[in-house]
NUKOL-18242 format. One record per residue (C-alpha): residue number from 0; residue in three letters; chain; x, y, z. Coordinates in pm, 1 decimal. Layout:
REM residues N
+-----+------+------+----------+----------+----------+
| pos | code | unit |        u |        v |        w |
+-----+------+------+----------+----------+----------+
| NUM |  Ala |    A |        X |        Y |        Z |
...
+-----+------+------+----------+----------+----------+
***
This chain:
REM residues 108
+-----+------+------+----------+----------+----------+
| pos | code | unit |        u |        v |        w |
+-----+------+------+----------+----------+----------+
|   0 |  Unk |    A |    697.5 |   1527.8 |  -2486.7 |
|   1 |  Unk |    A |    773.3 |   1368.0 |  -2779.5 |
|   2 |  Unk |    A |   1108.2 |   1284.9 |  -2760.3 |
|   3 |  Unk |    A |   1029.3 |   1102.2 |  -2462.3 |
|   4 |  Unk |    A |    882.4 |    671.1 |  -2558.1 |
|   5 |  Unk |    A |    627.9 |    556.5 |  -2323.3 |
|   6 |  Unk |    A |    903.0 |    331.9 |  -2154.2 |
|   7 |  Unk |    A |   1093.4 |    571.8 |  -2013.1 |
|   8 |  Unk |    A |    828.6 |    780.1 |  -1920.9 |
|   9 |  Unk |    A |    733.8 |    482.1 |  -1742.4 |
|  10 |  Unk |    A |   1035.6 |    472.3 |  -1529.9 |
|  11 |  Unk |    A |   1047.8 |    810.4 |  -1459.4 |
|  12 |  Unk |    A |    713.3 |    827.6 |  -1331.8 |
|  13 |  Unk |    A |    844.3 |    549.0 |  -1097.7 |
|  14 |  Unk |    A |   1121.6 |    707.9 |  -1024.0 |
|  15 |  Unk |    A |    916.1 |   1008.3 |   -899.4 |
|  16 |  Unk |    A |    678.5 |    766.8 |   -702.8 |
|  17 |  Unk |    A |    964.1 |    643.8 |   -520.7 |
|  18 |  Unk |    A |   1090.0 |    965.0 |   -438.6 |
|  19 |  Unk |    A |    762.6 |   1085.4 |   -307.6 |
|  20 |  Unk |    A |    754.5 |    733.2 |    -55.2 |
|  21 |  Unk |    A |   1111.9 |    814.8 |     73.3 |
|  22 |  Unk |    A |   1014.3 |   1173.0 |     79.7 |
|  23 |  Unk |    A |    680.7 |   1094.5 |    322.7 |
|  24 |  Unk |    A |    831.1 |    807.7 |    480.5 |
|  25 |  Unk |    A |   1219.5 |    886.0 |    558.0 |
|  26 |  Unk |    A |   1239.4 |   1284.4 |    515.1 |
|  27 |  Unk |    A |    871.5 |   1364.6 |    673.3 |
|  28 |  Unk |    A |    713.0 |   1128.3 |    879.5 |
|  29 |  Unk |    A |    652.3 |   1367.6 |   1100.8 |
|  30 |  Unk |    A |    315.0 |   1545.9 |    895.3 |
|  31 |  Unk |    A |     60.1 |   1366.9 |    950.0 |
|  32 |  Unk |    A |   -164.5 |   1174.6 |    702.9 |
|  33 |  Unk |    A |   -492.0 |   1372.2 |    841.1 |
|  34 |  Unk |    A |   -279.1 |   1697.2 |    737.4 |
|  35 |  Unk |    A |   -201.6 |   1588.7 |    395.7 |
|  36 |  Unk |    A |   -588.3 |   1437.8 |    336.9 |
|  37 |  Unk |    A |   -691.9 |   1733.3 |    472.6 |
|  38 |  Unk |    A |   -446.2 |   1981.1 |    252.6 |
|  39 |  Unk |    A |   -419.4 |   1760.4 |    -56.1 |
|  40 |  Unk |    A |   -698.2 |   1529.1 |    -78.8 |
|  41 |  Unk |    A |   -458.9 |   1233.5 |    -51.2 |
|  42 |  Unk |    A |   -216.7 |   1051.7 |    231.4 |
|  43 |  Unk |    A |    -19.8 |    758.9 |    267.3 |
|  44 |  Unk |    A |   -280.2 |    518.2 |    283.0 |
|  45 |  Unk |    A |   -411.5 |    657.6 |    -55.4 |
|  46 |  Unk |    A |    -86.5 |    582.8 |   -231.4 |
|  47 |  Unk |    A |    -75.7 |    238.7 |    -71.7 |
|  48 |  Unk |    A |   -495.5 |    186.4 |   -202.8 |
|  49 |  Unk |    A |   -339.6 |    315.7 |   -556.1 |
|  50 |  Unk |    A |    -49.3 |     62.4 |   -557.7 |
|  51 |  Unk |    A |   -305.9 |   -249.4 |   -427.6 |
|  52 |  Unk |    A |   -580.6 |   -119.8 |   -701.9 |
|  53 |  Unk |    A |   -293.3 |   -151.2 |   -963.6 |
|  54 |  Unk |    A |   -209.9 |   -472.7 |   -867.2 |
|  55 |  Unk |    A |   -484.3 |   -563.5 |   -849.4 |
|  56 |  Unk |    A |   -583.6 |   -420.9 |  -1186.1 |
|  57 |  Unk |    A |   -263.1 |   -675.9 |  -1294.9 |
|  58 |  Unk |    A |   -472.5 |   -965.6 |  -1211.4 |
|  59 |  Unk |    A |   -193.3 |   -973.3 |   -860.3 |
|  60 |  Unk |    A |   -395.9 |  -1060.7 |   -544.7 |
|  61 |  Unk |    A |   -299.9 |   -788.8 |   -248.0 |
|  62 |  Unk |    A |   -462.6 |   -731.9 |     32.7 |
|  63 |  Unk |    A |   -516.5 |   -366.2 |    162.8 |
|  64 |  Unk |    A |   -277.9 |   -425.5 |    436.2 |
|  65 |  Unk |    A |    -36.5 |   -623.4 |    220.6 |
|  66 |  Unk |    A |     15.7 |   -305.9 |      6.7 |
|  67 |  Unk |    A |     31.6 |    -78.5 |    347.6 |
|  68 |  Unk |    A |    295.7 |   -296.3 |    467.6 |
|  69 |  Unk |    A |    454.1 |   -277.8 |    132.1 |
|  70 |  Unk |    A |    409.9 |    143.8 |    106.9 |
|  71 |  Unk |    A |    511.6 |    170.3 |    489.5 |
|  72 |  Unk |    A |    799.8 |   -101.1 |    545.6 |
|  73 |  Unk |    A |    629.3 |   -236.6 |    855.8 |
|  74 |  Unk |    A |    302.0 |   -320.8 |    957.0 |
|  75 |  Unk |    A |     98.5 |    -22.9 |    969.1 |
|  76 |  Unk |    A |    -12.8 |    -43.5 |   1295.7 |
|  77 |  Unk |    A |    323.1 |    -22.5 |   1354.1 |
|  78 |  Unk |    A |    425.9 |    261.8 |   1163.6 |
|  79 |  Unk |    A |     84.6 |    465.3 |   1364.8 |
|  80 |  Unk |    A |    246.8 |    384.6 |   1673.7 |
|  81 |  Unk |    A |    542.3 |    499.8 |   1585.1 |
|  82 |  Unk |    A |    425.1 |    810.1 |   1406.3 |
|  83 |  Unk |    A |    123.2 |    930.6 |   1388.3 |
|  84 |  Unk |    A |    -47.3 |   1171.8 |   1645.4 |
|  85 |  Unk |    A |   -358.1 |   1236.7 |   1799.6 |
|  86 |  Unk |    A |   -618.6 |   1459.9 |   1583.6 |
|  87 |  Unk |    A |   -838.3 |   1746.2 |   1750.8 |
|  88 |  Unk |    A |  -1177.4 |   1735.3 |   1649.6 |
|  89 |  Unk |    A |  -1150.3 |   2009.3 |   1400.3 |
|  90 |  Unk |    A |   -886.9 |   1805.5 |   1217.3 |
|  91 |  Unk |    A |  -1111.4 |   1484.9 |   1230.1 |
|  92 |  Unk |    A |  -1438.1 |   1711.8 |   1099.3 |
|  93 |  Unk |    A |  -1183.6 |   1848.0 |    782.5 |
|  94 |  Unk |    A |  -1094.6 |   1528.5 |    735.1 |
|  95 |  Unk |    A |  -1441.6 |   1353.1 |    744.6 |
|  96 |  Unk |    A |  -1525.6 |   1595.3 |    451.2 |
|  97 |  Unk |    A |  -1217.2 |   1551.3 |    245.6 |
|  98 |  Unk |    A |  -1226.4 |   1162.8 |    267.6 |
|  99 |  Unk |    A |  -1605.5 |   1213.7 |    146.5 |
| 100 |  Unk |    A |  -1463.4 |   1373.5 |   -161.4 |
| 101 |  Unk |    A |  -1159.9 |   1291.8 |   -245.2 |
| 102 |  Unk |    A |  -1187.6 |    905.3 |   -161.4 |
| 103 |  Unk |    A |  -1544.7 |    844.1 |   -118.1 |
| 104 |  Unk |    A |  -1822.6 |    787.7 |     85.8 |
| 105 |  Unk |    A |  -1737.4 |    380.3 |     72.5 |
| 106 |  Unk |    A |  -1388.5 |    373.5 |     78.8 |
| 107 |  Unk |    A |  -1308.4 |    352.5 |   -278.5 |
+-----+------+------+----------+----------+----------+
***
């Protein structure tokens, strides 16, 4: 869009972002990140990896649990306990093959 400047666009991308986190995290937390990885080839944890790599990309040190605990609002061992569910093994095998391609053998 044209009559859109890259600033704004900016913040409305952000603005999206943010709803998407409150979305997942206040509205949701009930489906699982195995169920979204598995459906979208993305979870939480990917959007806090793309926040860190950012950062990161900013010359801004962060940790991969620093930007969990920044994405979740707790630790996120605490936010599993709190949340997440067991997976059966089918769900673990669907997921093993869309980590593989959507994030990578290696984590990255």
């Amino acid at each position: 869009m044209d009559r859109i400047d890259e600033k704004t666009m900016t913040e409305l991308e952000a603005a999206a972002f943010r709803t998407l986190r409150t979305h997942l995290m206040e509205k949701r937390p009930d489906v699982q990140n195995i169920d979204l990885m598995n459906l979208a080839g993305f979870c939480r944890n990917c959007l806090s990896r793309w926040v860190q790599e950012a950062a990161n990309a900013r010359g801004i040190d962060m940790s991969k649990e620093e930007a969990r605990e920044l994405y979740y609002g707790i630790p996120y061992e605490a936010w599993k306990a709190q949340n997440q569910t067991d997976a059966d093994a089918a769900k673990q095998d669907e997921f093993t093959k869309a980590f593989a391609e959507n994030v990578g053998k290696d984590g990255a």
